[in-house]
N, C-alpha and C positions, 0 to 999 in steps of 0.2 A: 866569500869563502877564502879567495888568498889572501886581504885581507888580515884575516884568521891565523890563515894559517904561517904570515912573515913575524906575527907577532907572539906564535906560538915559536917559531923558529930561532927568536931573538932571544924567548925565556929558555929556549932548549941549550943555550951554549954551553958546550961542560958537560951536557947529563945527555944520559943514555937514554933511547928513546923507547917505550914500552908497550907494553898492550893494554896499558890506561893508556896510554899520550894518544895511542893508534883510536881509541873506543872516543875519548874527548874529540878528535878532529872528526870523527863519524857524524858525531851529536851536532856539532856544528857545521856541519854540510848542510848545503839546500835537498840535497835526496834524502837527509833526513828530515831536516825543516820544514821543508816544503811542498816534497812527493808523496809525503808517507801520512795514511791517515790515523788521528789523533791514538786511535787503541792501538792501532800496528806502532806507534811510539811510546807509547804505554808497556806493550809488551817487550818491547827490545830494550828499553833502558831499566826491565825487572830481568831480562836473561842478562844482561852487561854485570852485575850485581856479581852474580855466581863468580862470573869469567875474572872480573880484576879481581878477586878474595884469591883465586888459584893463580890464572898467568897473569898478572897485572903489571907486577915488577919483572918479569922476563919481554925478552927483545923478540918481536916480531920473527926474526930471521932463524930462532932458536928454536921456534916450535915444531914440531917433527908428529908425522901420523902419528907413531907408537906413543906421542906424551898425550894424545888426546884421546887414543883410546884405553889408556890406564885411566884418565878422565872420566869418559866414558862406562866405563866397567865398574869403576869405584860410585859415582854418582847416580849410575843408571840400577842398582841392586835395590835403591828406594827410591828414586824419583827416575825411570827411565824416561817420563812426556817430559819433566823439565830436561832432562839430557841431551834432548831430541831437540829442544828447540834453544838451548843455548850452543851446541853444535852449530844451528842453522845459522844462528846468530855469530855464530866465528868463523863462520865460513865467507860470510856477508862483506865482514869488516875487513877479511884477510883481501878479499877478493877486488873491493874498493881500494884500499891501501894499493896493492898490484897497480893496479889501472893507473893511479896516479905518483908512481914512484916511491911510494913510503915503503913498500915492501919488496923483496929483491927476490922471493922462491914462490914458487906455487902453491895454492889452497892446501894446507898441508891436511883439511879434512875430507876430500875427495875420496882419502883410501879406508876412509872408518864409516862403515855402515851405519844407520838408525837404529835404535833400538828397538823390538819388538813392544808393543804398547798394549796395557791394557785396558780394557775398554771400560770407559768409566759410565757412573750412572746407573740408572735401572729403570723397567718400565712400569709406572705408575699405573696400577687397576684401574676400571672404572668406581670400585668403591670406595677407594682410595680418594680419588678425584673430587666425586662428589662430597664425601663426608667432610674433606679439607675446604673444598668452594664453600658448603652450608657453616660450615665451623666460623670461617673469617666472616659474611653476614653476618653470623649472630655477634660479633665481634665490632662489629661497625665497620670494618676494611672492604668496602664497597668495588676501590679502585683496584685493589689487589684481587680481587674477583673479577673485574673485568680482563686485569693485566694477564691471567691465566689462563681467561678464554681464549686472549687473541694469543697467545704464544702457542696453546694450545692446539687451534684451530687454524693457523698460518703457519706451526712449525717455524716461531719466529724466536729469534734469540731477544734476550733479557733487555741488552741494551738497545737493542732496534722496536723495542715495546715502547719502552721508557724513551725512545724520542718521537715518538711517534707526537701527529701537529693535526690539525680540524683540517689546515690546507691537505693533508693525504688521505682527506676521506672524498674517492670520485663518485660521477655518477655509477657505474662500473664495480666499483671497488674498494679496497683500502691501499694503500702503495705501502709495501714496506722496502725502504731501503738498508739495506745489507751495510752495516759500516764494517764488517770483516773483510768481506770480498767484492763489495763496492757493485753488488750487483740489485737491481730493484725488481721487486717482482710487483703486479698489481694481483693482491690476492680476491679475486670476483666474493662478490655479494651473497650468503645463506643469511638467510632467518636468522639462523642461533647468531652469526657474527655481528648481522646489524642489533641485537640485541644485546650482545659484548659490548659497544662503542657508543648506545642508547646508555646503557651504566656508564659507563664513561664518563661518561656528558654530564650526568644528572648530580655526581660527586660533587660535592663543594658549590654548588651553583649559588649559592648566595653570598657567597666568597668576592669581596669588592675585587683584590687582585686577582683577578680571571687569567690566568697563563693558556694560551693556545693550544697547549700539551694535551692533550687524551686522558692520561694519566696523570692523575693530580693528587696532593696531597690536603692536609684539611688546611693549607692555608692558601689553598688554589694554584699552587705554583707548580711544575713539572717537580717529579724525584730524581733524584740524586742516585745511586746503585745504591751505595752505603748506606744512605737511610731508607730506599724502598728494601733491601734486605734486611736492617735490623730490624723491621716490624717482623717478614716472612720465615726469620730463623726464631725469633720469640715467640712467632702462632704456631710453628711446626713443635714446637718445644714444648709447648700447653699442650697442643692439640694431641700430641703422643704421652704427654703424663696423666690425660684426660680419659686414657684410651681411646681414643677417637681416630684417632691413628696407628697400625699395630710399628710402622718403622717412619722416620722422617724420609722426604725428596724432598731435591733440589729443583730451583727453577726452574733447572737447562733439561732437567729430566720430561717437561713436559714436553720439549721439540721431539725429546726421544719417544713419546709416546703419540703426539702426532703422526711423525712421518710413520711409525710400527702401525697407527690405526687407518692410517690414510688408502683407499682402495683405487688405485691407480699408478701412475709413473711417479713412484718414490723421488725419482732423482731432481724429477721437472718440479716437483711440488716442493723439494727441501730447497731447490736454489745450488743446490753444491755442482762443484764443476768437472768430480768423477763419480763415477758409480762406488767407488772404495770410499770415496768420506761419506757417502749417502747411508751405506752398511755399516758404519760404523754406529750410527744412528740407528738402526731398524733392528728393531728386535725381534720380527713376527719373520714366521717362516715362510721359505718360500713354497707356493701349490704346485708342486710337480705331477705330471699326467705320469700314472704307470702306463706298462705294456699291457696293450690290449691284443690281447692276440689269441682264436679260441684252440681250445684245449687239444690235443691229440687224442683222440680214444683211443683205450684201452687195447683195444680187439684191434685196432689198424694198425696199432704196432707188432701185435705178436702175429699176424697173420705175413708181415713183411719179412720179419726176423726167422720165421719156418719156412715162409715160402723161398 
C-alpha cells in the first residue's frame, strides 16, 4: 500500500488532490483488496461511479455536510437506495483517508441523515409460483426450477444459490453461505428441499464437464448471474405474454416470499442480523392477540350509576 501510494505521491506533484485521487488510493488498499468480499467490491466500485461524476474534481477538505445533502436531496427524489449507499460509501473513504492523513476534517456525512427507502419487491402468490416453476419445465429449465426452490425454501439470495457446491450438501443439511454478510447457515433437511437438490443433480448429468456446482447449466458448468438471469427475465417475459403470469417477479422476490411464508422466528430463519432488515422482507402480518376480557353487563352498570 505505501508502496502505492509514494508513487501515487510522485505523479501527484503539481496537481491537486481529489475525490478521484482519494477513491483510487481506497481501491488499492488491502481493506479494500483484501478485507472486503468480492460483491462488497463489486458494490463500492458501482457507488464510487456516481460519486467521481459529482465530487471527483473537488478536494477532499472542501466538502461540507450542506454539499452532500443538496447531493442527497437532488439524487435521492429517484434513486434514494442508491443515495443511501453511495453516502455510505463517502463516508467510508472520507473516514479512511482521516485515519491515514489524506484528509484534515471530519466525515463531513455524519450530519446528513439516510433516506427513507422504499421497499422494493413483491410477494409472489402461491399461483404465481407454481404456474412460473410448471412453465420453465415445460421449457426444459430444470435447473432454474430447482434454483427457485432452494432460494425459496432457504430464503436464500440469487448469488448464494448459484454458488452453491455437492461439498455443502451435509448429512444434516444444505450449508448456505451468505457472501453478503458472511454468515452461514445450515439450512436442515425437508422432503420438498432434498427434492430441489435431487433436480439439481439430475440436470446435465451426461455433460462430460461435470462442475461441482448444484446449479448447472446445459454445458454442465456452474451460471454466471448474467446468463442464469438472461434465461429467467426471457421465461418471465413469455411467460406473462402467454398469460401465464398476470405480472413478472424477480428472483430476490422469492427470499421475500419465503421469510412472509416461513412460520417461525423470521429473523433466525432469514440469517439478517436485525429484526429491521428482516421486516423489510416479510410481507405477512403480524398475529396480534386482542383483549380478552369479558363484557360488563348491562344491568351492573346501571344498577352502580343509580345506586
Amino acid at each position: 500500500m505505501w508502496a502505492e501510494y509514494e508513487r501515487w505521491e510522485q505523479d501527484q506533484q503539481g496537481k491537486t488532490f481529489t475525490i478521484s485521487d482519494l477513491i483510487d488510493l481506497y481501491f488499492a488498499s488491502p481493506q479494500y483488496t483484501k478485507e472486503l468480499r468480492t460483491q462488497t467490491q463489486k458494490d463500492y466500485l458501482r457507488n464510487s461511479k456516481k460519486l467521481r461524476a459529482v465530487f471527483g474534481n473537488a478536494k477532499p477538505n472542501s466538502i461540507t455536510s450542506p454539499v452532500i445533502q443538496l447531493f442527497m436531496d437532488t439524487r435521492g427524489q429517484e434513486y434514494p437506495t442508491a443515495a443511501n449507499r453511495e453516502r455510505s460509501f463517502l463516508s467510508i473513504i472520507f473516514r479512511w483517508g482521516k485515519a491515514r492523513g489524506l484528509v484534515s476534517i471530519e466525515d463531513p456525512t455524519k450530519a446528513v441523515k439516510p433516506l427513507k427507502e422504499r421497499r422494493g419487491g413483491r410477494y409472489v402468490e402461491d399461483s404465481e409460483y407454481l404456474a412460473f416453476y410448471s412453465w420453465l419445465g415445460s421449457r426444459g429449465h430444470a435447473a432454474h426450477q430447482a434454483a427457485m426452490e432452494i432460494a425459496y425454501l432457504c430464503a436464500a439470495r440469487q448469488q448464494d444459490v448459484l454458488a452453491l457446491k455437492r461439498q455443502d450438501m451435509t448429512e444434516e443439511g444444505l450449508l448456505i453461505q451468505q457472501q453478503k454478510t458472511g454468515k452461514n447457515q445450515l439450512k436442515l433437511w425437508t422432503e420438498r428441499l432434498h427434492d430441489a437438490v435431487d433436480l439439481a443433480l439430475e440436470t446435465n448429468k451426461g455433460s462430460k464437464a461435470q462442475s461441482t456446482h448444484l446449479i448447472r447449466n446445459k454445458r454442465g458448468q456452474g451460471y454466471s448471474r448474467s446468463g442464469f438471469n438472461s434465461i429467467w427475465i426471457r421465461e418471465q417475459q413469455a411467460a406473462t405474454k402467454a398469460g401465464v403470469l398476470p405480472a413478472r417477479f424477480r428472483f430476490h422476490d422469492l427470499k421475500i416470499k419465503g421469510i412472509s411464508d416461513f412460520k417461525g422466528d423470521k429473523q433466525e430463519f432469514s440469517g439478517h442480523k436485525t429484526r429491521s432488515m428482516m421486516e423489510r422482507y416479510n410481507r405477512t402480518a403480524d398475529k396480534v392477540a386482542t383483549l380478552d376480557k369479558e363484557r360488563i353487563k348491562h344491568r351492573e352498570v346501571s344498577s352502580e350509576t343509580t345506586g
